[in-house]
GUVO-516750 format. One record per residue (C-alpha): residue number from 1; x, y, z. Coordinates in Angstrom, 2 decimals. Example, Ala and Ser with C-alpha at 12.3 -4.5 7.8 and 13.67 -1.06 7.14 Angstrom:
# residues 2
+-----+---------+---------+---------+
|   i |       u |       v |       w |
+-----+---------+---------+---------+
|   1 |   12.30 |   -4.50 |    7.80 |
|   2 |   13.67 |   -1.06 |    7.14 |
+-----+---------+---------+---------+
//
This chain:
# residues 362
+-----+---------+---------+---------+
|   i |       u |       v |       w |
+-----+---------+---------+---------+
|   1 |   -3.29 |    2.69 |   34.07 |
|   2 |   -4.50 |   -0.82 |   32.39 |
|   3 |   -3.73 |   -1.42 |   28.92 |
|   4 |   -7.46 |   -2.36 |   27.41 |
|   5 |   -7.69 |   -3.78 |   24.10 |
|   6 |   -9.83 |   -5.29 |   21.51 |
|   7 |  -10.16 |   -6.15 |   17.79 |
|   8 |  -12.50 |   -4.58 |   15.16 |
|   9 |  -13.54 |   -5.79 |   11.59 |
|  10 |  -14.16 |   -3.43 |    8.37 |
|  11 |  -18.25 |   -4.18 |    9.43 |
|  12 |  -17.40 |   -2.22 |   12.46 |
|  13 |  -16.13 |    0.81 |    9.75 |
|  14 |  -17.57 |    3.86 |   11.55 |
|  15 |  -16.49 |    2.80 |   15.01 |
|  16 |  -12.80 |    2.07 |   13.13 |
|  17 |  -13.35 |    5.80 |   11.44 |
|  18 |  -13.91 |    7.57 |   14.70 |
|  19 |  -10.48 |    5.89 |   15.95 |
|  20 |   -7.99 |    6.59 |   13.47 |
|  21 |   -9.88 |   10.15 |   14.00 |
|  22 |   -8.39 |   10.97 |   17.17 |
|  23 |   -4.81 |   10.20 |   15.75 |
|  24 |   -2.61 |   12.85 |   14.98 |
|  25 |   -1.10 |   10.80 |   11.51 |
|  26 |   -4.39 |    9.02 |    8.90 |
|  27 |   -3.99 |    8.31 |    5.68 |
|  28 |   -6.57 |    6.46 |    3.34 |
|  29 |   -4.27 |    3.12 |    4.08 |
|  30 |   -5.41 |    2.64 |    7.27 |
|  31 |   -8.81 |    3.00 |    6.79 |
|  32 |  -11.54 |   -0.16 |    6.72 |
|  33 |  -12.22 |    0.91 |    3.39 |
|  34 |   -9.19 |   -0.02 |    1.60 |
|  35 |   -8.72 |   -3.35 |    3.62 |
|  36 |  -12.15 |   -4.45 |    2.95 |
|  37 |  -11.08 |   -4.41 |   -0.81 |
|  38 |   -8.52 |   -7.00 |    0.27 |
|  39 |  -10.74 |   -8.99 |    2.35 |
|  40 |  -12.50 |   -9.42 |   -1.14 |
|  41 |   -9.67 |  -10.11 |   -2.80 |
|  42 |   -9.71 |  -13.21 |   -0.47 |
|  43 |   -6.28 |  -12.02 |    1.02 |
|  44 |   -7.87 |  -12.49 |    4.72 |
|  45 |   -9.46 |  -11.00 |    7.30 |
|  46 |   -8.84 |   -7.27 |    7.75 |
|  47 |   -8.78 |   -6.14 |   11.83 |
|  48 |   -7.88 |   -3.42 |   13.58 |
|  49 |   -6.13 |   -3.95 |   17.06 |
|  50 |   -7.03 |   -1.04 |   19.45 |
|  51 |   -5.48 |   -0.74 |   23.06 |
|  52 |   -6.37 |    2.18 |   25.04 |
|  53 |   -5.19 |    3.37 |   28.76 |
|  54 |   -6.60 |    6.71 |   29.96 |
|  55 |   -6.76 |    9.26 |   26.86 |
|  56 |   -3.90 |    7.71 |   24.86 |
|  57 |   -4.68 |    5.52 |   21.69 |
|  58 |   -2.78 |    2.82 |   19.93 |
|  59 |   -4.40 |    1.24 |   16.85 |
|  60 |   -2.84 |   -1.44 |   14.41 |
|  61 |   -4.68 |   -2.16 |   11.20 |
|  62 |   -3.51 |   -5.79 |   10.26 |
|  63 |   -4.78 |   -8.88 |    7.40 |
|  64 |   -5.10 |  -12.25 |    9.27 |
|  65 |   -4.14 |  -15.07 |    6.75 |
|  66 |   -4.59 |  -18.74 |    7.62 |
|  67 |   -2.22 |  -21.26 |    6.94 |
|  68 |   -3.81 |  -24.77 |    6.87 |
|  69 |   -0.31 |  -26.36 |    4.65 |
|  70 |    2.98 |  -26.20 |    3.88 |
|  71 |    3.40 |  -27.41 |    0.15 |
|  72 |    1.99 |  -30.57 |   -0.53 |
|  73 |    1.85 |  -31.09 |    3.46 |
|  74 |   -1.54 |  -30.05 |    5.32 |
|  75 |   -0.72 |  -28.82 |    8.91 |
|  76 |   -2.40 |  -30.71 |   11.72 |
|  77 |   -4.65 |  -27.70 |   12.60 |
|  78 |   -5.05 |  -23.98 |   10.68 |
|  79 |   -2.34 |  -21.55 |   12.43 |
|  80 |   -2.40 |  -17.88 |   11.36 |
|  81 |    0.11 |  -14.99 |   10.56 |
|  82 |   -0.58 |  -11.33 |   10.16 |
|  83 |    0.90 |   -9.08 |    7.15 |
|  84 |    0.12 |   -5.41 |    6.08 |
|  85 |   -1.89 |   -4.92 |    2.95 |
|  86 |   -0.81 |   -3.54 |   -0.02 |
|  87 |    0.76 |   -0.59 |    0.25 |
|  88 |    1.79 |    0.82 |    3.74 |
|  89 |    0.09 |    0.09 |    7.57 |
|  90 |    1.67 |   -0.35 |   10.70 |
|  91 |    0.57 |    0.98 |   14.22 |
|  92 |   -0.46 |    4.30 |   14.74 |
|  93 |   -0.26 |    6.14 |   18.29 |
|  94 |   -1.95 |    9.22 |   19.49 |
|  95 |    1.44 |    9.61 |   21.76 |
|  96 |    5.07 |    8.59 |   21.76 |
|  97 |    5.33 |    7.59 |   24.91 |
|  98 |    7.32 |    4.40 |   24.62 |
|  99 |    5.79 |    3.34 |   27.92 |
| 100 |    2.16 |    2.88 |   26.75 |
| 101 |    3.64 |    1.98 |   23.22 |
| 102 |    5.43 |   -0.91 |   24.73 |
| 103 |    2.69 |   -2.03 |   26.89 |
| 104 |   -0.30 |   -1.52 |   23.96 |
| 105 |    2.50 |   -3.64 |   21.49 |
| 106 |    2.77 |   -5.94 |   24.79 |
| 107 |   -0.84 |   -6.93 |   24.46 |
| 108 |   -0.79 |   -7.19 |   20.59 |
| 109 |    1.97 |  -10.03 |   21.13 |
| 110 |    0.11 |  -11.70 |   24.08 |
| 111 |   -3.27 |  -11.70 |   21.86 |
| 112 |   -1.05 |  -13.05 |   19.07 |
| 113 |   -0.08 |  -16.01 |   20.85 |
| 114 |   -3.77 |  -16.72 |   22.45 |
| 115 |   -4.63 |  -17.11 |   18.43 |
| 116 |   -1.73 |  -19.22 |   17.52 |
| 117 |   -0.50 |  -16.49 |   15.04 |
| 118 |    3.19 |  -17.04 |   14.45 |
| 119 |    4.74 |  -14.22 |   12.90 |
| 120 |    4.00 |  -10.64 |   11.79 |
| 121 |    4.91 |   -8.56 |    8.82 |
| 122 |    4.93 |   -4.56 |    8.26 |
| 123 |    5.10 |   -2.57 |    5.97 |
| 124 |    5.44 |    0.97 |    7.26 |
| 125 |    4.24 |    4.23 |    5.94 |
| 126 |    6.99 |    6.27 |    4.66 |
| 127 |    5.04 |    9.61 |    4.96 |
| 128 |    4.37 |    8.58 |    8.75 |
| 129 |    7.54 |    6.98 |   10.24 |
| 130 |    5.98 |    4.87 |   12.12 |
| 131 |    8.60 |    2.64 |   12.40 |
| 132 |   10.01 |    4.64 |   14.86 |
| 133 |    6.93 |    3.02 |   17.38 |
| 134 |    8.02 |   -0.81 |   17.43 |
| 135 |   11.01 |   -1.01 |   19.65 |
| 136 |   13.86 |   -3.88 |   19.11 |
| 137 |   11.58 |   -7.12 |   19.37 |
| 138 |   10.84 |   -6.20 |   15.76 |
| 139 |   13.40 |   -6.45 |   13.18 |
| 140 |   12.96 |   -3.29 |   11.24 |
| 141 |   14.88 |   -2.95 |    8.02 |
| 142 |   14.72 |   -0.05 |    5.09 |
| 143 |   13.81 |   -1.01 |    2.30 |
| 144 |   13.40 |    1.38 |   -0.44 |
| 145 |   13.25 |    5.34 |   -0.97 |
| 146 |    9.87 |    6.55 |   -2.22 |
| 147 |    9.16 |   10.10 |   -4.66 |
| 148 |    7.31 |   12.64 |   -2.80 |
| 149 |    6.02 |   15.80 |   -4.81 |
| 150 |    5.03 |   19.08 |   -3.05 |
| 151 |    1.98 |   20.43 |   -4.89 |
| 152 |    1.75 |   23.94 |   -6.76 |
| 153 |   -1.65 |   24.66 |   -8.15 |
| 154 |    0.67 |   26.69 |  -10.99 |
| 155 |    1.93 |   24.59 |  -13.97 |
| 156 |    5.11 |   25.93 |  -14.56 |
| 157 |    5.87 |   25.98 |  -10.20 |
| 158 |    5.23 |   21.68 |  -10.64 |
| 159 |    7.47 |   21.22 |  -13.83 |
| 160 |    9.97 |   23.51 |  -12.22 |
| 161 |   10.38 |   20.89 |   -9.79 |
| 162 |   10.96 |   18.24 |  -12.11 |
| 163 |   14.28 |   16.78 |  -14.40 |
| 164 |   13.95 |   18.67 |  -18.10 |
| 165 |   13.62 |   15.42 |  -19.57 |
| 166 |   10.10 |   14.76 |  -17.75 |
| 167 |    9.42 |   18.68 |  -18.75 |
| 168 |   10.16 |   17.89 |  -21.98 |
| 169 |    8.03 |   14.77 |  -22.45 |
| 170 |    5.27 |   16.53 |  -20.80 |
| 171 |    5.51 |   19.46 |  -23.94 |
| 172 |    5.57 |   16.29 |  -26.58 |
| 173 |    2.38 |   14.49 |  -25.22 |
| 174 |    0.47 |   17.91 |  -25.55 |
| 175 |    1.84 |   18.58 |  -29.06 |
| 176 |    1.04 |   15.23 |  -29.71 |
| 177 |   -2.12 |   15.64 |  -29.40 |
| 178 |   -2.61 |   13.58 |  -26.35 |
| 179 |   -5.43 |   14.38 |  -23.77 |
| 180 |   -5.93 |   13.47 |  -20.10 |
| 181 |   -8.65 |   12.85 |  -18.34 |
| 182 |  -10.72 |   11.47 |  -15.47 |
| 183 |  -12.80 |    8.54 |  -16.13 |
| 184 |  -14.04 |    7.48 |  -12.47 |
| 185 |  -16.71 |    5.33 |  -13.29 |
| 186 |  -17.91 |    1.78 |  -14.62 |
| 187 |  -16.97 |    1.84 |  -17.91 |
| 188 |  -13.45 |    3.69 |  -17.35 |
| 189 |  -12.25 |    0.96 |  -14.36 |
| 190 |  -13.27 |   -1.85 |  -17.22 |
| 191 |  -11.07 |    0.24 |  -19.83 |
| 192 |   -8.34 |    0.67 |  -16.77 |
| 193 |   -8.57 |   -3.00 |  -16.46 |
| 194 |   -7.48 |   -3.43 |  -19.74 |
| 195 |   -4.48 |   -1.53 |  -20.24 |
| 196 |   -3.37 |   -2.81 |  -16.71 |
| 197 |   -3.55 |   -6.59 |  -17.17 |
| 198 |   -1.92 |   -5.39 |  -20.81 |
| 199 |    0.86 |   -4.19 |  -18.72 |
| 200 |    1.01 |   -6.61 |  -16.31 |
| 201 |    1.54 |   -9.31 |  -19.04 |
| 202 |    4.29 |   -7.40 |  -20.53 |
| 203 |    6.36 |   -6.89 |  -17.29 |
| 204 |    5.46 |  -10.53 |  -16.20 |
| 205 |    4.10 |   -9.63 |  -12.99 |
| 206 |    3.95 |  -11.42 |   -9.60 |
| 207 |    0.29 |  -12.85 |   -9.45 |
| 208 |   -0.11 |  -11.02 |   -7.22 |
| 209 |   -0.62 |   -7.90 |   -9.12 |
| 210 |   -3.64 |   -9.81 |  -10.76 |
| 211 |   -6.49 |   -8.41 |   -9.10 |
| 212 |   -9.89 |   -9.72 |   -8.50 |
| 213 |  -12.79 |   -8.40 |   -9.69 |
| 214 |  -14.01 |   -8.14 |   -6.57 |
| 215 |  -11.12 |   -5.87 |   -5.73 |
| 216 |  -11.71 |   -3.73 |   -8.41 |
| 217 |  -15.46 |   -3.29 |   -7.82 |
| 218 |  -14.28 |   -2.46 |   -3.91 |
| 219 |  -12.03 |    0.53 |   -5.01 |
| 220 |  -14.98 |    1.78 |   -6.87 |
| 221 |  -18.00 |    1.18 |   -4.68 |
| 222 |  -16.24 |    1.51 |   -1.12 |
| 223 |  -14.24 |    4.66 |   -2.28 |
| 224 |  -16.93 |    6.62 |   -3.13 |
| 225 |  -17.04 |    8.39 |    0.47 |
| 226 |  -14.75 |    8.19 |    2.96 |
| 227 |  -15.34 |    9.65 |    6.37 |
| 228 |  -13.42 |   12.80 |    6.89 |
| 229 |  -13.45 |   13.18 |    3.56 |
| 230 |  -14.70 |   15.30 |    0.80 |
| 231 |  -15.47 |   13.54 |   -2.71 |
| 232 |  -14.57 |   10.08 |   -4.27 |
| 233 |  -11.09 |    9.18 |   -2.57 |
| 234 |  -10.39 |    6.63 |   -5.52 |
| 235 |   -9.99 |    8.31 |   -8.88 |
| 236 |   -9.14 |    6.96 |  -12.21 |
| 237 |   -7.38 |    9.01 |  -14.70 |
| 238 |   -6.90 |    7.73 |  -18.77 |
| 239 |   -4.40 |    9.50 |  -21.43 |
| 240 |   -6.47 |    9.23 |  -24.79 |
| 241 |   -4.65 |    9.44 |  -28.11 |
| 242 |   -7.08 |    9.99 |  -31.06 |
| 243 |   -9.54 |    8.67 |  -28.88 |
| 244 |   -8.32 |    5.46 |  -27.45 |
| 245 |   -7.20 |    4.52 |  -24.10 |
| 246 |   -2.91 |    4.85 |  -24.03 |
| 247 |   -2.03 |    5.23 |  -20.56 |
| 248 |   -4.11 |    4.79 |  -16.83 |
| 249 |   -3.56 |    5.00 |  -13.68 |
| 250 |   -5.51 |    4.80 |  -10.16 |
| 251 |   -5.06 |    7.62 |   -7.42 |
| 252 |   -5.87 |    7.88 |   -3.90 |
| 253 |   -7.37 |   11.28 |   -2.55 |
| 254 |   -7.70 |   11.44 |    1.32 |
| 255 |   -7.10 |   14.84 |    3.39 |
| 256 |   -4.14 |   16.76 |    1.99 |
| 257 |   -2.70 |   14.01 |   -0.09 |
| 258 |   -2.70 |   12.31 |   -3.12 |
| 259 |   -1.29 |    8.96 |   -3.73 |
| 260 |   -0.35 |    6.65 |   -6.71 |
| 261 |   -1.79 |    2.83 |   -7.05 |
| 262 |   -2.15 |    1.12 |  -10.23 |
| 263 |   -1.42 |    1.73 |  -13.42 |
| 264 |   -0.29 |    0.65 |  -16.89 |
| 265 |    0.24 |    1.80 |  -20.31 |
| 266 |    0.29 |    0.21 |  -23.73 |
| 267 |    4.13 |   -0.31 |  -24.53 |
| 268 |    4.01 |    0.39 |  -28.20 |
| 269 |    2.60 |    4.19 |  -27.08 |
| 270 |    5.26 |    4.93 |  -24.61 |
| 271 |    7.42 |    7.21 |  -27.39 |
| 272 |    4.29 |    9.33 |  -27.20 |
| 273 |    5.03 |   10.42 |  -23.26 |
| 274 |    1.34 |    9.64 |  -22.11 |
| 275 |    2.82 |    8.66 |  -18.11 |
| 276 |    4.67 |   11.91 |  -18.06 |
| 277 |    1.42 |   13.75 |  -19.17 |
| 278 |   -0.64 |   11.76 |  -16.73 |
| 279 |    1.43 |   12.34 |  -13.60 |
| 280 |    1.22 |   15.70 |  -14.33 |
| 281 |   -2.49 |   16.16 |  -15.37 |
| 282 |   -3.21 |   14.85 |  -11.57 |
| 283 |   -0.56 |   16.62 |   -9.35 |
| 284 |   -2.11 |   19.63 |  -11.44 |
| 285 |   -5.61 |   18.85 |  -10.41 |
| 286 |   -4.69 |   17.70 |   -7.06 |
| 287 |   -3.02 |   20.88 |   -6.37 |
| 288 |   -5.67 |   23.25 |   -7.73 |
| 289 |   -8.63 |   20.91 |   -5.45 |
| 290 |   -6.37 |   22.18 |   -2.46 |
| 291 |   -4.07 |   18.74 |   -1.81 |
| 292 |   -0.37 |   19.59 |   -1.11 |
| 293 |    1.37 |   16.28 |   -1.39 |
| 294 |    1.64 |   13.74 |   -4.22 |
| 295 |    3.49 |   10.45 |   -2.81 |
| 296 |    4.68 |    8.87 |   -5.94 |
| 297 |    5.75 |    5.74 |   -4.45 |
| 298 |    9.11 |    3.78 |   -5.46 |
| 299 |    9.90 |    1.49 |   -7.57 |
| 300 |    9.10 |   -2.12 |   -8.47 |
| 301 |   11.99 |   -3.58 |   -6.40 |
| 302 |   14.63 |   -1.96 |   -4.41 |
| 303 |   17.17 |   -2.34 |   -6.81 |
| 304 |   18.96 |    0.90 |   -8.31 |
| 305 |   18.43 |    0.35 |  -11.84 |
| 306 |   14.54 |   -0.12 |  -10.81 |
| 307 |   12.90 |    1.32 |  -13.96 |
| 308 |    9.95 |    2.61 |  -12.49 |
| 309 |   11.90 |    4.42 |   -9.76 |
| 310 |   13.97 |    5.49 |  -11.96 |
| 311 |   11.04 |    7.26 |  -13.79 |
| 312 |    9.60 |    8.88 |  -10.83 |
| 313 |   12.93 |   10.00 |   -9.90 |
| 314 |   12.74 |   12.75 |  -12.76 |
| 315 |    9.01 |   13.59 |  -11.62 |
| 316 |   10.44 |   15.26 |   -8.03 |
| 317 |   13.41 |   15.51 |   -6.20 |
| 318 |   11.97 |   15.00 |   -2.74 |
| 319 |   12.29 |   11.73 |   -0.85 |
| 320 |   10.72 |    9.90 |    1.83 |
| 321 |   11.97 |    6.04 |    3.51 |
| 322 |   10.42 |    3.41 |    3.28 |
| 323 |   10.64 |    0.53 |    6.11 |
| 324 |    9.67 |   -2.67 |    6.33 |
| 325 |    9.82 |   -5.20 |    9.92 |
| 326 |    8.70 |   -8.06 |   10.91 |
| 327 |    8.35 |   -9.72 |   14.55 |
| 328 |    7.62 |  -13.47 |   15.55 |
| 329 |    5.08 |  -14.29 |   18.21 |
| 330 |    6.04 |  -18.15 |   18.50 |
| 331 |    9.41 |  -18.63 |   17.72 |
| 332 |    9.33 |  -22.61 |   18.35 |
| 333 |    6.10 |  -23.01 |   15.95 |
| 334 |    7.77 |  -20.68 |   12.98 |
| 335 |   11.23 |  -22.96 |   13.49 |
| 336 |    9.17 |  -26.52 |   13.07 |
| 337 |    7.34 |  -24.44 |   10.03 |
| 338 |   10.46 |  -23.27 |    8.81 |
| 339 |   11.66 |  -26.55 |    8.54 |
| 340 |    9.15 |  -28.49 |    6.89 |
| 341 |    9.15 |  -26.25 |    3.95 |
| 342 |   13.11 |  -27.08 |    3.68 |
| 343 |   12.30 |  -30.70 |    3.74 |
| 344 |    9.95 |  -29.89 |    0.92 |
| 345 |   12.78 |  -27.66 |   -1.18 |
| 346 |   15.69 |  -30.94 |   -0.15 |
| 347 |   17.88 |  -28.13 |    1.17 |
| 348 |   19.32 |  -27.20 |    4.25 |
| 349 |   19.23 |  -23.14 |    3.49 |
| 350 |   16.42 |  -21.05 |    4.65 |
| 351 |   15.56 |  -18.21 |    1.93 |
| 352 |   16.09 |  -14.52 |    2.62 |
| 353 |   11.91 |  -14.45 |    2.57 |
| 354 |    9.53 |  -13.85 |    5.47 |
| 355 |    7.92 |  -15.52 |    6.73 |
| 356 |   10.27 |  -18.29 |    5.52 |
| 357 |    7.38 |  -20.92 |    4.94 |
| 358 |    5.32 |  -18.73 |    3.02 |
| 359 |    8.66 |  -18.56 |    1.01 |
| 360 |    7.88 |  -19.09 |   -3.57 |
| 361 |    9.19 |  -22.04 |   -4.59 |
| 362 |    6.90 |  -24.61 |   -3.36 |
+-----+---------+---------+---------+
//
C-alpha cells in the first residue's frame, strides 16, 4: 500500500486532535496546543507530518525555523531546519512495523529535501520510547535520565517513596507555616512570572528560558481545554509564606499524567523547604484527581552533579531515559553551512553542537 502524506498547522488543531487520537502513546507535548505557544514565542512554525497507508498512522509533530544568515553573513536565499519544541516530540506510530515506519520516515526525508530543510533535531519522549521508531539514518544518542513518580492518593504511600531528607523538608515547610496552593489564573501567572525571571537571573539562564509574553498568555488561554481532556491541562501552583509568593511552579495535566515545566523560587527562602512542599502538594492532588504518574523531568544539564537532578533524585526513585537524535536531509548544504560559520569563529574545529551552524558563539 502507498505511503500518503501531508502537513498540518496548529489552525488545523481538531483535525491534529483526532490524529494523535487514534495513537496508542499522547501526551500533552504533542498536541497543537503546546506548539502554538511556541509559534508565539516566534520559535517557528509548528506542523505536524502525517503519512498514512491502509489503517496504520505515523504522525511527527515538528517547529520549522528559517535560517536567512550565518553570523554577520546573510545566506543567498532562506533554507530551513526542523527541531522539537521544548520539552519532548518525536514521531509517533499507531504500529511498529518497521516497514511502514521506514517508508512513512522515507517520505518525511523526501518532503524535507523538496523544502530545502537541512537537518533535523529530536528530542524524544522518555515516557514513550519513541526512539526506538527512527532506524540508523538518525543518530540517536541518550542523553539524560529523567524522575518518574508513581502516584498514591495517600500522603504517607508518596513520602514513603521518597529519600528522608525530602520527607523531612516536607514536615519543616508545614511547621513553618508555609501553605500551597493553586493560583491558575491572571494574576497568579503575573506573580509566577516574577519569581521565575527572579530565578532565572540568579542561575544565569540561557535566553532561552526568557519567555515571551506571548508564551505565557498561550499556556494560559490555549490550556484551558484540551481535547480528550477533562479540566485546565496547565496549572500553576504558588508556596505562600506569611502571605507572599516563595516558591512556583507550572504543571501539565493531560490523561493519566502529570508533568513538571517551569518554575522558580526566591533563593533567600530556600532554608524554608517551599520546592519540597510544592512537589508534594501536586503529586498529592494529582493523585487524589485520579492521575497515576508524575514525570519530574531531569536536570538542567546532563552532568552528575546537576543540582536540580540531584533534587528530584530524592523526590522518587523511579527512572525513565531520555534520548535525543538528530538526522540530516542535505548533507552537502549542512557541510558548506558548517563551514562558513568556522570561517566566522577563524577555526578549523567544528563544535560538539547541532546543528553545527546554529552553534553559540557567533
Amino acid at each position: 500500500m502507498a505511503i500518503k502524506y501531508r502537513l498540518l498547522t496548529t489552525a488545523q488543531a481538531e483535525d491534529w486532535h483526532a490524529l494523535l487520537a487514534r495513537l496508542p502513546h499522547n501526551d500533552i507535548y504533542f498536541t497543537p496546543n503546546y506548539h502554538r505557544a511556541y509559534e508565539r514565542n516566534g520559535d517557528g512554525e509548528a506542523l505536524l507530518f502525517v503519512a498514512e497507508a491502509a489503517d496504520a498512522l505515523y504522525v511527527h509533530p515538528f517547529v520549522l525555523r528559517p535560517l536567512a544568515r550565518i553570523g554577520t553573513q546573510a545566506l543567498p536565499h532562506t533554507l530551513y531546519d526542523s527541531t522539537t519544541i521544548y520539552g519532548y516530540g518525536g514521531p509517533l506510530a499507531s504500529t511498529p512495523a518497521a516497514d511502514f515506519v521506514h517508508r512513512a520516515d522515507d517520505a518525511f526525508h523526501d518532503w524535507c529535501q523538496q523544502r530545502e530543510i537541512i537537518t533535523e533535531f529530536i528530542r524524544f519522549h522518555p515516557l514513550v520510547d519513541n526512539y526506538r521508531l527512527v532506524d540508523n539514518r538518525y543518530t540517536v544518542q541518550f542523553n539524560r535520565e529523567t524522575v518518574v513518580m508513581p502516584l498514591s492518593p495517600v500522603a504517607d504511600e508518596l513520602l514513603s517513596l521518597a529519600a528522608p531528607v525530602h520527607r523531612n523538608r516536607v514536615r519543616k515547610a508545614v511547621k513553618e507555616g508555609l501553605v500551597c496552593r493553586e493560583i491558575s489564573d491572571e494574576a497568579g501567572l503575573a506573580q509566577f512570572k516574577t519569581v521565575y525571571f527572579h530565578t532565572m537571573q540568579g542561575l544565569n539562564a540561557h535566553p532561552m528560558y526568557y519567555f515571551s509574553e506571548a508564551y505565557f498568555q498561550s499556556l494560559l488561554e490555549d490550556f484551558h481545554t484540551v481535547p480528550h481532556h477533562t479540566g485546565r491541562s496547565a496549572r500553576i501552583f504558588g508556596v505562600f509564606y506569611q502571605g507572599d509568593l516563595i516558591a512556583a511552579a507550572i504543571f501539565f495535566f493531560f490523561q493519566d499524567k502529570v508533568h513538571y515545566h517551569l518554575g522558580g523560587s526566591l533563593f533567600e527562602m530556600r532554608h524554608l523547604a517551599p520546592n519540597n512542599l510544592l512537589f508534594h502538594h501536586v503529586a498529592l492532588t494529582a493523585a487524589q484527581a485520579g492521575y497515576r504518574q508524575f514525570h519530574l523531568g531531569g536536570g538542567r544539564t546532563a552532568a552528575p552533579d546537576d543540582s536540580l537532578m540531584s533534587f528530584k533524585a530524592k523526590l522518587s526513585p523511579h527512572r525513565a531515559r531520555y534520548y535525543t537524535g538528530y538526522r540530516i536531509h542535505d548533507e552537502a548544504m549542512y557541510q558548506s553551512l558548517a563551514q562558513v560559520w568556522l570561517q566566522q569563529r577563524g577555526t578549523a574545529q567544528l563544535p560538539d553542537y547541532f546543528p553545527a551552524y546554529r552553534a553559540p558563539g557567533l
